[in-house]
BALOBA-1460 file (C-alpha; in Angstrom, 3 decimals):
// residues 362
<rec num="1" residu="x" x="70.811" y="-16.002" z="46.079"/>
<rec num="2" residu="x" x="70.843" y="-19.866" z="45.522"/>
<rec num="3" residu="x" x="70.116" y="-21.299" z="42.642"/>
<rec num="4" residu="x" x="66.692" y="-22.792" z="43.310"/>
<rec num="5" residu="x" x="65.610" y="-18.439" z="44.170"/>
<rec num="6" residu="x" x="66.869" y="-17.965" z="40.968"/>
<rec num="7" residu="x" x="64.957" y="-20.082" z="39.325"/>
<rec num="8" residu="x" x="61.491" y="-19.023" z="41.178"/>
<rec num="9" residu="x" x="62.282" y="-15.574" z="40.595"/>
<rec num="10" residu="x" x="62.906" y="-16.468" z="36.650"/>
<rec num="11" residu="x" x="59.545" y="-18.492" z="37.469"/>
<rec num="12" residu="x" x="57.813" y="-15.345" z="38.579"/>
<rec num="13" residu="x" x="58.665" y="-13.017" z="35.922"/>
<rec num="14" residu="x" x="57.478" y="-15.338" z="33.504"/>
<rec num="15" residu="x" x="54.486" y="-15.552" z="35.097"/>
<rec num="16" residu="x" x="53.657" y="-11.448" z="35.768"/>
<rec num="17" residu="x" x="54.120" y="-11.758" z="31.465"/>
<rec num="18" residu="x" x="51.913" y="-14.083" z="30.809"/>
<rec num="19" residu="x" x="49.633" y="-12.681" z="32.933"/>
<rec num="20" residu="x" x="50.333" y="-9.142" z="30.728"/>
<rec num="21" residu="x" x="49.774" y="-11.517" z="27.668"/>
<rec num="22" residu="x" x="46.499" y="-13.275" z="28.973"/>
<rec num="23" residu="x" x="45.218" y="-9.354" z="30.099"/>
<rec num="24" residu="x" x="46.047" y="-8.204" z="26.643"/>
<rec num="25" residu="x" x="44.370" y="-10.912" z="24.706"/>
<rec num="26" residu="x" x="41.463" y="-10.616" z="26.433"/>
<rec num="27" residu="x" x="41.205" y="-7.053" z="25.896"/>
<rec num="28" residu="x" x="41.395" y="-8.226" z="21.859"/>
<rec num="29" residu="x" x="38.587" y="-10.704" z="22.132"/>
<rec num="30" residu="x" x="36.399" y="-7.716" z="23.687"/>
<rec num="31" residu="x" x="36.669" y="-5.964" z="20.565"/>
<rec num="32" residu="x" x="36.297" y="-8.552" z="18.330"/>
<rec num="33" residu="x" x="33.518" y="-9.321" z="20.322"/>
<rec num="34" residu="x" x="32.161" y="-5.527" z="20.150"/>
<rec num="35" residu="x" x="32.361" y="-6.152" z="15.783"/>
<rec num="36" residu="x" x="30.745" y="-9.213" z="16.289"/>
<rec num="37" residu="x" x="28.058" y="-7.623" z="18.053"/>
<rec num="38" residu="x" x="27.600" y="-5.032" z="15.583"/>
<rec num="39" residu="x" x="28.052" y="-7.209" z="12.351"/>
<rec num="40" residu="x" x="25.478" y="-9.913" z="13.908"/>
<rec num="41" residu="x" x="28.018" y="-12.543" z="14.355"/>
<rec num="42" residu="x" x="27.838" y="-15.136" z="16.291"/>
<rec num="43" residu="x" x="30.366" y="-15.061" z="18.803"/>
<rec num="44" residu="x" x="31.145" y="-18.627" z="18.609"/>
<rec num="45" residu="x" x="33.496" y="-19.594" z="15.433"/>
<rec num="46" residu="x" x="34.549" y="-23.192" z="16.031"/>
<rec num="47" residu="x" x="36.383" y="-22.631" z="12.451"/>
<rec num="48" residu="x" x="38.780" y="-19.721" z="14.271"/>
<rec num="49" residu="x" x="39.437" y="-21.786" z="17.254"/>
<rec num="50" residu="x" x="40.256" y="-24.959" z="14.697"/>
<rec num="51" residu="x" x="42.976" y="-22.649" z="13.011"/>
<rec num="52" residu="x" x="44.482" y="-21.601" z="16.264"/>
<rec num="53" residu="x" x="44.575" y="-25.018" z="17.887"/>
<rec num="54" residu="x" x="46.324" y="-25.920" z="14.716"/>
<rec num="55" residu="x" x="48.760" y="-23.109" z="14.899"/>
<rec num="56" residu="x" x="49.899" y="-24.105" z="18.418"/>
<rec num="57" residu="x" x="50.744" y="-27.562" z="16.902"/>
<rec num="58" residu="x" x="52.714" y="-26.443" z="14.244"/>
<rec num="59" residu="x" x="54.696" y="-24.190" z="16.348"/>
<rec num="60" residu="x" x="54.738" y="-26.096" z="19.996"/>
<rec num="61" residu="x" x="58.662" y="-27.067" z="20.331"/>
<rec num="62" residu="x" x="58.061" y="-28.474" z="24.430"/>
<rec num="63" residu="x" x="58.114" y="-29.368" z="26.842"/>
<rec num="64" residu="x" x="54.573" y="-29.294" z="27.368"/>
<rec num="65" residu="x" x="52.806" y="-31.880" z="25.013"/>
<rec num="66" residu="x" x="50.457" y="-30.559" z="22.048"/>
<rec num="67" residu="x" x="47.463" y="-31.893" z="23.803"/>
<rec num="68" residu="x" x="48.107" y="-30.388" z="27.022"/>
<rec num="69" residu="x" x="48.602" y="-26.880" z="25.265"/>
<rec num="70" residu="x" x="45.795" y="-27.130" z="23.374"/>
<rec num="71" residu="x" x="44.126" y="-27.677" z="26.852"/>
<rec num="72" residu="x" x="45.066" y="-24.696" z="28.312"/>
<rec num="73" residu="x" x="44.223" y="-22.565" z="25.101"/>
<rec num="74" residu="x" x="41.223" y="-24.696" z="25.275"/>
<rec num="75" residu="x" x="40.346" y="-22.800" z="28.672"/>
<rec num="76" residu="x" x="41.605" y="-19.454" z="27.401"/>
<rec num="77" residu="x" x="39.133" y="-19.377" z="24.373"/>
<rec num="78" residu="x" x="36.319" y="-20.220" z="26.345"/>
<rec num="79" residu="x" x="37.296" y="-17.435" z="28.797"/>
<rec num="80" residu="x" x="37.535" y="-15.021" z="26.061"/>
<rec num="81" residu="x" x="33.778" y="-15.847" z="24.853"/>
<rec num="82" residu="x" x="32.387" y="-15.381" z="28.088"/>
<rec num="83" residu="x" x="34.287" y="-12.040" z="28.407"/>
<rec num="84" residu="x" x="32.419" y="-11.058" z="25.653"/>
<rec num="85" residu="x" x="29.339" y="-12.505" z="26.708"/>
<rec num="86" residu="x" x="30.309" y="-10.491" z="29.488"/>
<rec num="87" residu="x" x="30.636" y="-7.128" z="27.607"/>
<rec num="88" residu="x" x="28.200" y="-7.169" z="25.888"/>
<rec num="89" residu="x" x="25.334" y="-7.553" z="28.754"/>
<rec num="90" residu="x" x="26.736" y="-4.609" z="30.196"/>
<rec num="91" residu="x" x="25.748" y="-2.694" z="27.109"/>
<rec num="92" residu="x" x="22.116" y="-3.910" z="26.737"/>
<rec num="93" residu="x" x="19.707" y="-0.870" z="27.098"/>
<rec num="94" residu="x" x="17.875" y="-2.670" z="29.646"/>
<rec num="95" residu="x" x="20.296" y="-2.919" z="31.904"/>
<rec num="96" residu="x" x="20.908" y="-1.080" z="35.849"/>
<rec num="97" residu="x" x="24.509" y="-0.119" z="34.528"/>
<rec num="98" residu="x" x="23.021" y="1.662" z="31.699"/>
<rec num="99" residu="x" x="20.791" y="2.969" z="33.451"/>
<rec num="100" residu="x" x="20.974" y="3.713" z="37.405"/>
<rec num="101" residu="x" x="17.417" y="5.788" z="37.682"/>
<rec num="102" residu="x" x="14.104" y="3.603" z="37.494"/>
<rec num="103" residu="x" x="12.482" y="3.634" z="34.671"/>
<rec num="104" residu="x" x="9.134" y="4.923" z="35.629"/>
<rec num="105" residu="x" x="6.215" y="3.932" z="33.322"/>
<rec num="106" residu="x" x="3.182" y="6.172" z="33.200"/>
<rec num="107" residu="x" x="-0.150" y="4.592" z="32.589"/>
<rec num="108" residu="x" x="-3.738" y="6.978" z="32.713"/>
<rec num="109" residu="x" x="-2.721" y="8.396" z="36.138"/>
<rec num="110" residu="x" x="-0.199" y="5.368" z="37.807"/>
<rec num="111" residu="x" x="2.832" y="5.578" z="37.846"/>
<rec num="112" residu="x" x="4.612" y="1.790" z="37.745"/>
<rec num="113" residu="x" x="7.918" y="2.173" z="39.531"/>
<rec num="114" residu="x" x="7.256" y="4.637" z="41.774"/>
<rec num="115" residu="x" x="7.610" y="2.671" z="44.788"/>
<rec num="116" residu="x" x="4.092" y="2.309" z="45.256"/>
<rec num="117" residu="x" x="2.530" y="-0.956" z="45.321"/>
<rec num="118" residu="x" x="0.026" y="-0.936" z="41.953"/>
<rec num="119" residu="x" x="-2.567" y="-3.335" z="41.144"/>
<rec num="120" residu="x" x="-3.961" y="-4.414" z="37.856"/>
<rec num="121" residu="x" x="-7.152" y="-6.314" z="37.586"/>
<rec num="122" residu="x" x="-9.730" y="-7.677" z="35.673"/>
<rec num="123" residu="x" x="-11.070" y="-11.224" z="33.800"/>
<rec num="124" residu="x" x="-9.133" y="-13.620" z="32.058"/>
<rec num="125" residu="x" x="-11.051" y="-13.764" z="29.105"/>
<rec num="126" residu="x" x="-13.465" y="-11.022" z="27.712"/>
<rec num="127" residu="x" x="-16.812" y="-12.499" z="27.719"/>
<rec num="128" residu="x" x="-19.497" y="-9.567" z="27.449"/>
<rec num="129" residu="x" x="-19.999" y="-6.072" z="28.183"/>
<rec num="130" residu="x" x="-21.673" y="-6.989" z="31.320"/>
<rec num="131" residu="x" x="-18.955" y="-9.445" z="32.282"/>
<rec num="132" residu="x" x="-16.699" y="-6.483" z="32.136"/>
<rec num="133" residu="x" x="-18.809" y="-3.480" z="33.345"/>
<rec num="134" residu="x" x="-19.557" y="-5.507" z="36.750"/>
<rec num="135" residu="x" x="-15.717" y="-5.857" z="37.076"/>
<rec num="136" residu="x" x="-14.876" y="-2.973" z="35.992"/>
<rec num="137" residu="x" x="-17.420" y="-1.167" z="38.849"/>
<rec num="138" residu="x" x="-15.986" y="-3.242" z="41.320"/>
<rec num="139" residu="x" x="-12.360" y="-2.536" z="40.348"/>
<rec num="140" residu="x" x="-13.286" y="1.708" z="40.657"/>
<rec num="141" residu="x" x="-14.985" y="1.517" z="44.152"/>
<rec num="142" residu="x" x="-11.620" y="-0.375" z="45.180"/>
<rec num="143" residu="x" x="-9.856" y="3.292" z="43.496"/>
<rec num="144" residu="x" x="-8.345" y="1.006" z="40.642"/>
<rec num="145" residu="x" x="-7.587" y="2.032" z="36.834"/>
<rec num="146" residu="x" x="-5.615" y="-0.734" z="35.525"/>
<rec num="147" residu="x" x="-7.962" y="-2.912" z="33.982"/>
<rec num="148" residu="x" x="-6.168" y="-6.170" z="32.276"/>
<rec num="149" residu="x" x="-8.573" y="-8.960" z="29.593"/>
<rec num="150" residu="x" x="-8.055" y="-10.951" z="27.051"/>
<rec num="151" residu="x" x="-9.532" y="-10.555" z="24.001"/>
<rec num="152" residu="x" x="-7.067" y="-12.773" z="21.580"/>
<rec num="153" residu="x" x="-6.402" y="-15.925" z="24.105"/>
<rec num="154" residu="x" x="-3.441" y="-17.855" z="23.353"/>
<rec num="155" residu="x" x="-4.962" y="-21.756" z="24.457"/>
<rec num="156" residu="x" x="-2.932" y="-24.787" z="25.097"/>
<rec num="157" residu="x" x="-6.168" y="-26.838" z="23.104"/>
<rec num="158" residu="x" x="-6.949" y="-25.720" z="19.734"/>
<rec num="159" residu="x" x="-10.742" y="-26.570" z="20.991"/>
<rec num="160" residu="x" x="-11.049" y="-24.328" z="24.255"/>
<rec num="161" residu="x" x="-12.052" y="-20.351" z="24.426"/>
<rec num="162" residu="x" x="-10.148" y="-18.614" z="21.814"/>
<rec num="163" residu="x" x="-11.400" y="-14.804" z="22.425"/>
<rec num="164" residu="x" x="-13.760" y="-12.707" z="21.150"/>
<rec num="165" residu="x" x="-10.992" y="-10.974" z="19.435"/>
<rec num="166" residu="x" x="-11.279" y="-7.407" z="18.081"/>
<rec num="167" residu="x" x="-14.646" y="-7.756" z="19.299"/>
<rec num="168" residu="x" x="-13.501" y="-8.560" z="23.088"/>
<rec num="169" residu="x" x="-11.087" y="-4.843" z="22.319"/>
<rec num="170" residu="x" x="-14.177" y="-3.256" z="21.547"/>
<rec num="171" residu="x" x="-15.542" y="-4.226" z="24.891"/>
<rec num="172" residu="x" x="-12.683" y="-3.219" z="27.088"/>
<rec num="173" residu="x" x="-12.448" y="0.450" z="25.179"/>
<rec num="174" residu="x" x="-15.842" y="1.206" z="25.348"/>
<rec num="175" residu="x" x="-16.072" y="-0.129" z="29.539"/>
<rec num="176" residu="x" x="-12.985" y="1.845" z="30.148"/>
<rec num="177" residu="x" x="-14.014" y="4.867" z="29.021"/>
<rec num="178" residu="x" x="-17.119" y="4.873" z="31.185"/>
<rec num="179" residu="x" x="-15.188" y="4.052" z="33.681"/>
<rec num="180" residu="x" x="-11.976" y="5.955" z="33.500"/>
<rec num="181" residu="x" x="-9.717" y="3.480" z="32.982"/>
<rec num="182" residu="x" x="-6.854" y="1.943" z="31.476"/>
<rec num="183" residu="x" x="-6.604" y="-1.347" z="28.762"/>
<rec num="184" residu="x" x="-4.574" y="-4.049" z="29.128"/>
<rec num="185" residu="x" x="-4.690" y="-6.674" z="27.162"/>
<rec num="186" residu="x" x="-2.563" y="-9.022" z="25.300"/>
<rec num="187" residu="x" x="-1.725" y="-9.613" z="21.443"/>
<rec num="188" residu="x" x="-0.830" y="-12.377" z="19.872"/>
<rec num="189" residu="x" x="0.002" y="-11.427" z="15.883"/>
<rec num="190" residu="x" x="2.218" y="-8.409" z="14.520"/>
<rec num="191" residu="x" x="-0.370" y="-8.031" z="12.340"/>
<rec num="192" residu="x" x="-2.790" y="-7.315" z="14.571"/>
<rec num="193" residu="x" x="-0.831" y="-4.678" z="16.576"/>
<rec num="194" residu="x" x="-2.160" y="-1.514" z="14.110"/>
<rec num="195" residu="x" x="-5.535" y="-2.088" z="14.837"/>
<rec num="196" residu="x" x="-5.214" y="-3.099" z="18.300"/>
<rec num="197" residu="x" x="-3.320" y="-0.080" z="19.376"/>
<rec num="198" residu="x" x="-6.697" y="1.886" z="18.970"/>
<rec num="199" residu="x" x="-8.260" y="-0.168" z="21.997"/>
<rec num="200" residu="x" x="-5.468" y="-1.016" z="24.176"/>
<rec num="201" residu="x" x="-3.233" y="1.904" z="26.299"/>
<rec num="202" residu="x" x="-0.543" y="-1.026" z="27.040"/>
<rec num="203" residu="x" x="0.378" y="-4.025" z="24.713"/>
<rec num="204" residu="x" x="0.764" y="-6.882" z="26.639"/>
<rec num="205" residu="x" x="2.889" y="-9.665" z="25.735"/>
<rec num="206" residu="x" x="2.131" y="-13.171" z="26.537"/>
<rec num="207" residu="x" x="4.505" y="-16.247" z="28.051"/>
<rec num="208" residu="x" x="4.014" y="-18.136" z="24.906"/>
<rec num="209" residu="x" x="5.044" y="-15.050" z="22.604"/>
<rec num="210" residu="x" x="8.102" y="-13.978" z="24.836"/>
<rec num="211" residu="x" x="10.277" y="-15.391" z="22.339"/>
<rec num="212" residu="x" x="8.241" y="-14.444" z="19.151"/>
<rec num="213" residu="x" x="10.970" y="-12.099" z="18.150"/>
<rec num="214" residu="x" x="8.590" y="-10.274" z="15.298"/>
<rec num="215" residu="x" x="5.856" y="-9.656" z="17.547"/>
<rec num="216" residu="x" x="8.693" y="-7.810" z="20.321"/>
<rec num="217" residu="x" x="9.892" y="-5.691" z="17.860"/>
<rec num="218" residu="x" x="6.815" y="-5.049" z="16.333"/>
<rec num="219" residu="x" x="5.699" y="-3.649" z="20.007"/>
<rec num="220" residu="x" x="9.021" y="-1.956" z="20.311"/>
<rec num="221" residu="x" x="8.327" y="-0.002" z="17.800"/>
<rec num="222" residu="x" x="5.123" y="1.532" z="18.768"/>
<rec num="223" residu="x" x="4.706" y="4.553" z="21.584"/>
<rec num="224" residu="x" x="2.230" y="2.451" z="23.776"/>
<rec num="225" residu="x" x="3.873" y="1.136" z="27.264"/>
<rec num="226" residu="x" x="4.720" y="-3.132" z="26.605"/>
<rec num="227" residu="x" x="3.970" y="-5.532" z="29.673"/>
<rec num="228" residu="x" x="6.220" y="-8.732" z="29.078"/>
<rec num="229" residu="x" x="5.628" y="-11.883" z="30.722"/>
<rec num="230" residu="x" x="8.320" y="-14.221" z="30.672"/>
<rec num="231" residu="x" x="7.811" y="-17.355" z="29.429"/>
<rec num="232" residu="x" x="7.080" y="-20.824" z="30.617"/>
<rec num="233" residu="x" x="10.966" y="-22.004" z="30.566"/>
<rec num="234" residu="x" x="12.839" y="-19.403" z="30.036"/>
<rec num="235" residu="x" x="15.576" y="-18.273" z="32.196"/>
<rec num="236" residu="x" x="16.116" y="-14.660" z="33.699"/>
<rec num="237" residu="x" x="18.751" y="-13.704" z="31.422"/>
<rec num="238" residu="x" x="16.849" y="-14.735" z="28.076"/>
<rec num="239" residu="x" x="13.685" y="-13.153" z="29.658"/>
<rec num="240" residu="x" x="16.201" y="-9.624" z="29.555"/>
<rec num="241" residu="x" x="17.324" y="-10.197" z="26.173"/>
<rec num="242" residu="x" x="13.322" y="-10.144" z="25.134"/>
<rec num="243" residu="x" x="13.313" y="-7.013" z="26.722"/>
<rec num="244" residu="x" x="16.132" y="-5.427" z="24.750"/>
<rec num="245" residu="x" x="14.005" y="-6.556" z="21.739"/>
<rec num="246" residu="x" x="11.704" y="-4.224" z="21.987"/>
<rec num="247" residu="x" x="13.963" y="-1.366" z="23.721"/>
<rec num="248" residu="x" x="15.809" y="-1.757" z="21.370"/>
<rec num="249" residu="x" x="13.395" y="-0.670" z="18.556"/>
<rec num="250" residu="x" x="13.107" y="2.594" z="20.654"/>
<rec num="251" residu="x" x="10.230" y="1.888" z="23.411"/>
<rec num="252" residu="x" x="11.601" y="1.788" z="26.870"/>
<rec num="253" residu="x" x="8.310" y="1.605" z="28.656"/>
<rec num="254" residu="x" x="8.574" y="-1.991" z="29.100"/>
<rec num="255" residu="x" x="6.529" y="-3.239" z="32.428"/>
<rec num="256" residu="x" x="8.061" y="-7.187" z="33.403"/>
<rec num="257" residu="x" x="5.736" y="-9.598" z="34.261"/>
<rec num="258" residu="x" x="7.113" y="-12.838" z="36.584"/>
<rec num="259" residu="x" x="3.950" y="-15.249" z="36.251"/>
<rec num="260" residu="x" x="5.590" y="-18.615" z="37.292"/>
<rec num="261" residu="x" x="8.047" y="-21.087" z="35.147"/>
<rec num="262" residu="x" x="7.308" y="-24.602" z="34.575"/>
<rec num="263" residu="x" x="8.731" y="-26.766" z="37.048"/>
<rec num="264" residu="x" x="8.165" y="-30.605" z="37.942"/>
<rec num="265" residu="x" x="6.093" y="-29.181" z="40.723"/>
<rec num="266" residu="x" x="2.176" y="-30.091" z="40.490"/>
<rec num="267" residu="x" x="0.813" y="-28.145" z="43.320"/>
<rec num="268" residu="x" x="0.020" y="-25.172" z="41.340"/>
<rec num="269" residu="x" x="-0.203" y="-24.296" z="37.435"/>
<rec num="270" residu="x" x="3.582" y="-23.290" z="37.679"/>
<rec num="271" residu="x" x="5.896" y="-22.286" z="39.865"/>
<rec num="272" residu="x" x="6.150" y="-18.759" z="41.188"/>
<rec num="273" residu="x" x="10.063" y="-17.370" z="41.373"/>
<rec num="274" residu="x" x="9.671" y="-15.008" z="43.581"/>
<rec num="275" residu="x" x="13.694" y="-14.339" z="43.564"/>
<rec num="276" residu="x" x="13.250" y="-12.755" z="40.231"/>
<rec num="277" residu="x" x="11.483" y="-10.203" z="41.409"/>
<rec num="278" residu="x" x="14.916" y="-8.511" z="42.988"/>
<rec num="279" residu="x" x="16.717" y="-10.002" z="40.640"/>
<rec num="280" residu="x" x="15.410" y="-7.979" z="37.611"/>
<rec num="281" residu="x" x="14.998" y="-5.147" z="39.649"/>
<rec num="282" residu="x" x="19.156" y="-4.868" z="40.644"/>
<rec num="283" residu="x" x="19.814" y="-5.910" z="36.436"/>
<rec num="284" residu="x" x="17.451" y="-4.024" z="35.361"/>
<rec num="285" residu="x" x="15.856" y="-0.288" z="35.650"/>
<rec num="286" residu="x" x="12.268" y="-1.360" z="34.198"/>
<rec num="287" residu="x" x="9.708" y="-1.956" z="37.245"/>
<rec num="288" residu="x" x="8.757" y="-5.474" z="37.417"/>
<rec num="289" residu="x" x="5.152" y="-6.938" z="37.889"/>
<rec num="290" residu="x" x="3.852" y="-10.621" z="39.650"/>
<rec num="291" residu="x" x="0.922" y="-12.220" z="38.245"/>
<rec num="292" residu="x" x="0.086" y="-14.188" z="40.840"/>
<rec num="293" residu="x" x="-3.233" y="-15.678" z="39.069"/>
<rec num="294" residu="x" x="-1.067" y="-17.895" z="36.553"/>
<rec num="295" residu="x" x="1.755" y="-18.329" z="38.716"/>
<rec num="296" residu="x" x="-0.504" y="-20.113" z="41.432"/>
<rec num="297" residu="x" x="-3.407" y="-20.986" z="39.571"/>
<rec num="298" residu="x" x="-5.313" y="-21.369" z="42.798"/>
<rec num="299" residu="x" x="-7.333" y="-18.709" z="44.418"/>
<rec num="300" residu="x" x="-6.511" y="-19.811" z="47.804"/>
<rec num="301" residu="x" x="-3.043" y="-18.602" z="47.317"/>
<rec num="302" residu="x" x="-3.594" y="-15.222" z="45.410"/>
<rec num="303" residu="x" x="-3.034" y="-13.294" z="49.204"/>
<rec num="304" residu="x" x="0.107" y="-14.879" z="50.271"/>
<rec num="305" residu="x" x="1.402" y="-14.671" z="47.354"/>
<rec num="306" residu="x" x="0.376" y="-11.206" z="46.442"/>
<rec num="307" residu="x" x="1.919" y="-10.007" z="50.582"/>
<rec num="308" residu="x" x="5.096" y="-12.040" z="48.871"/>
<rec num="309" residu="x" x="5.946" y="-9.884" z="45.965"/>
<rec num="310" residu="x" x="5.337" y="-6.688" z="47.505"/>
<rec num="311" residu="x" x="7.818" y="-7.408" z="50.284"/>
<rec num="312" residu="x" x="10.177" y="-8.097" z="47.951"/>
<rec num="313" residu="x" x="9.705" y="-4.942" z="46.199"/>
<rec num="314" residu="x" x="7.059" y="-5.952" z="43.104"/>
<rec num="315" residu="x" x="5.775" y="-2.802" z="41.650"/>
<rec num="316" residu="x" x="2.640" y="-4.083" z="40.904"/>
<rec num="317" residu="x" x="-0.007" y="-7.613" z="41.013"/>
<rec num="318" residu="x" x="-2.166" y="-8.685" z="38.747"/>
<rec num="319" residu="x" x="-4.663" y="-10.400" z="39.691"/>
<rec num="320" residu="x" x="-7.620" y="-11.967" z="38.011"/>
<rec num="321" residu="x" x="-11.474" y="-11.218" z="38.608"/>
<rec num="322" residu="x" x="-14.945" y="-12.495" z="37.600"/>
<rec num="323" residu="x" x="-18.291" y="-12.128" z="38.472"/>
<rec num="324" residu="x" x="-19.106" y="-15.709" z="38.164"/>
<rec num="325" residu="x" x="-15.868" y="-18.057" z="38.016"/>
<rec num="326" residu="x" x="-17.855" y="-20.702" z="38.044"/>
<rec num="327" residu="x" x="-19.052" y="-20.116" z="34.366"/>
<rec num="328" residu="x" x="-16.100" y="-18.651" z="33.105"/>
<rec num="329" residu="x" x="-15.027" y="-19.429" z="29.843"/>
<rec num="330" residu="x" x="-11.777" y="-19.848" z="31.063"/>
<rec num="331" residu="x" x="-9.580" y="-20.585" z="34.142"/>
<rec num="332" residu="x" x="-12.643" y="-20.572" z="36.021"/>
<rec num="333" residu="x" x="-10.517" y="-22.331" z="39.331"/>
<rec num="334" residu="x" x="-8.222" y="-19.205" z="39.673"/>
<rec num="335" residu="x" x="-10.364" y="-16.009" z="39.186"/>
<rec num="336" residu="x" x="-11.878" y="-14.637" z="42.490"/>
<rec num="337" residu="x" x="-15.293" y="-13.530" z="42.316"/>
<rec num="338" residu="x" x="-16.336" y="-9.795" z="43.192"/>
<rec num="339" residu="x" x="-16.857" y="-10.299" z="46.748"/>
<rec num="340" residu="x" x="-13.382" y="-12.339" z="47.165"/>
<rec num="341" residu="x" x="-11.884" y="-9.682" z="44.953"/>
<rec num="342" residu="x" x="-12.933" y="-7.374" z="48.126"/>
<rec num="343" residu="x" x="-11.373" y="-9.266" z="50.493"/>
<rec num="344" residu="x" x="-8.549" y="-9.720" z="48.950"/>
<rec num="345" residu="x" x="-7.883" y="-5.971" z="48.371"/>
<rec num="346" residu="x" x="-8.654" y="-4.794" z="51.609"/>
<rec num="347" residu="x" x="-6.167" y="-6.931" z="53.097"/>
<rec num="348" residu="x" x="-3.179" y="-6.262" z="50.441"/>
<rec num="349" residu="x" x="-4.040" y="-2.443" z="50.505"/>
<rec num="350" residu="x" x="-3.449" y="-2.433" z="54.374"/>
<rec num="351" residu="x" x="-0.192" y="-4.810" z="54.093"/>
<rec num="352" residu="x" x="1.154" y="-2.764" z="51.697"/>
<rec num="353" residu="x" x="0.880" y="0.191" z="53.184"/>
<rec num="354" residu="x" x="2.999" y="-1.349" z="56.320"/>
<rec num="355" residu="x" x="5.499" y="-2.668" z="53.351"/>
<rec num="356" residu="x" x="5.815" y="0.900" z="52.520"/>
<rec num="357" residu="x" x="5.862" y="2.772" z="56.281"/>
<rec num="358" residu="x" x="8.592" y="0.046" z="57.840"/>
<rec num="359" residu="x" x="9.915" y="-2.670" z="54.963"/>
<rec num="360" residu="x" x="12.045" y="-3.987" z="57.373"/>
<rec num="361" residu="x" x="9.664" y="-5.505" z="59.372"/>
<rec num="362" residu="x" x="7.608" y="-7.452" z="57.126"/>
């Protein structure tokens, strides 16, 4: 063997150790990264990483200059953090890996996650009791239950529609119960949840309150079902973590809601991301809604987008209803009236039903 072999070879072993080495301190960041997790520690210390940057000074003897191995160790820290970052996501509560089975969530007598296309309905605002009995009449000879509202309305303006507030609950019990159906409807305080969970059968959780961390553990710590929306910005991994807010209080009958992120876009009130929609379902075992009222804020594109997320395997649509949009308190430009409402469920009823018979053919 020549010299130059002998050297590669030399070459070689080294490298198969530090590869044992690297293996071996990453497998000591997980750990530390597991206390971390436990203690509530931030897995960032920029203190730690000072002293060992300082440590490889002090003890570098060549040939590699100090500022190229502090480089590399540079590279190896950061590594380390996101193989924590790593670990730790595989732990969350929410997630496919620690879970395989759907997570079916039972509501009156529909089952979310079942792989049936669902459908949950209703005005944007609680106005009246006749505002809500017409809808709610209309919903029942369509065979639906799920009956969303707003009672407490979360407003960009301080001066527009605020809700009727417990008053608006009141309504949507009392037209429910005539009409055999469910309440969904959205809260805004933690100290409103007591009171509210009299009225409502599932909590929902606004866009603007996905990162109100009270208010998710608040709801995590009830026994009512918790529809999430993610919020206006936020990216598919923090819209997860929300979840494991309230899972983790105890409450795994979380329902998520895509309705649209703000983009640059001005075509429609946001932009619908239709990709989550598989996306949450292959990280996640909790079924996963489309609101495709605030996504699109335009009527005219309620059915495609509707035929869009149950192709892609939604679990349900929400959709908003009212007898007279054009007086509506509220988003009057996106609800459908009854006899669009029809329409509209006629035609989703019958595509999903081919969704479900032959999905590879949509």
């Amino acid at each position: 063997m020549s010299e130059l072999e002998l050297l590669r070879a030399k070459i070689e072993k080294t490298t198969l150790q530090m590869l044992e080495l690297f293996n071996e301190r990453g497998k000591i960041a997980q750990e530390i990264g597991k206390l971390k997790e436990m203690q509530g520690v931030k897995r960032f210390d920029p203190i730690q990483e000072r002293k060992l940057l300082n440590l490889l000074a002090e003890h570098n003897d060549g040939p590699f200059d100090t500022t190229t191995v502090q480089h590399v160790f540079k590279e190896i820290i950061k590594a380390s953090l996101e193989l924590q970052k790593d670990d730790n996501r595989k732990a969350l509560l929410v997630s496919r890996k620690k879970k395989p089975e759907d997570t079916i969530v039972s509501i009156l007598n529909e089952n979310i996650g079942d792989g049936n296309a669902h459908f949950i309905m209703g005005p944007c605002a609680v106005e009246s009791y006749e505002q809500v009995k017409t809808v709610a009449q209309a919903m029942k000879k369509q065979g639906l239950t799920l009956m969303r509202g707003g009672a407490f309305k979360p407003r960009t303006s301080p001066y527009d529609f605020q809700g009727l507030g417990l008053d608006g609950l009141k309504i949507l019990r009392q037209v429910a119960d005539e009409e055999g159906m469910a309440v969904i409807s959205e809260i805004l305080d933690p100290n409103d949840m007591e009171v509210a969970l009299d009225y409502v059968d599932v909590i929902q959780i606004g866009a603007r309150n996905m990162h109100n961390f009270e208010l998710l553990k608040v709801a995590g710590a009830t026994n009512k079902p918790v529809l999430l929306k993610r919020g206006l910005s936020a990216t598919i991994e923090e819209f997860i973590y929300a979840a494991e807010y309230i899972i983790a209080q105890g409450n795994d009958q979380i329902i998520l809601c895509e309705r649209g992120i703000r983009t640059y876009e001005r075509a429609t009130r946001n932009t619908l991301d239709i990709s989550a929609v598989p996306i949450l379902k292959k990280e996640t075992h909790l079924p996963v809604v489309v609101d495709v009222t605030h996504s699109t804020g335009r009527k005219d594109l309620l059915l495609p987008t509707t035929k869009a997320a149950i192709a892609v395997g939604a679990d349900a649509v929400m959709a908003e209803v009212h007898p007279d949009p054009a007086v509506a308190l509220s988003d009057s430009a996106q609800q459908m009236d009854i006899a669009e409402f029809n329409a509209y469920m006629d035609e989703v009823k019958e595509f999903a039903k081919v969704v479900q018979k032959s999905p590879a053919q949509v």
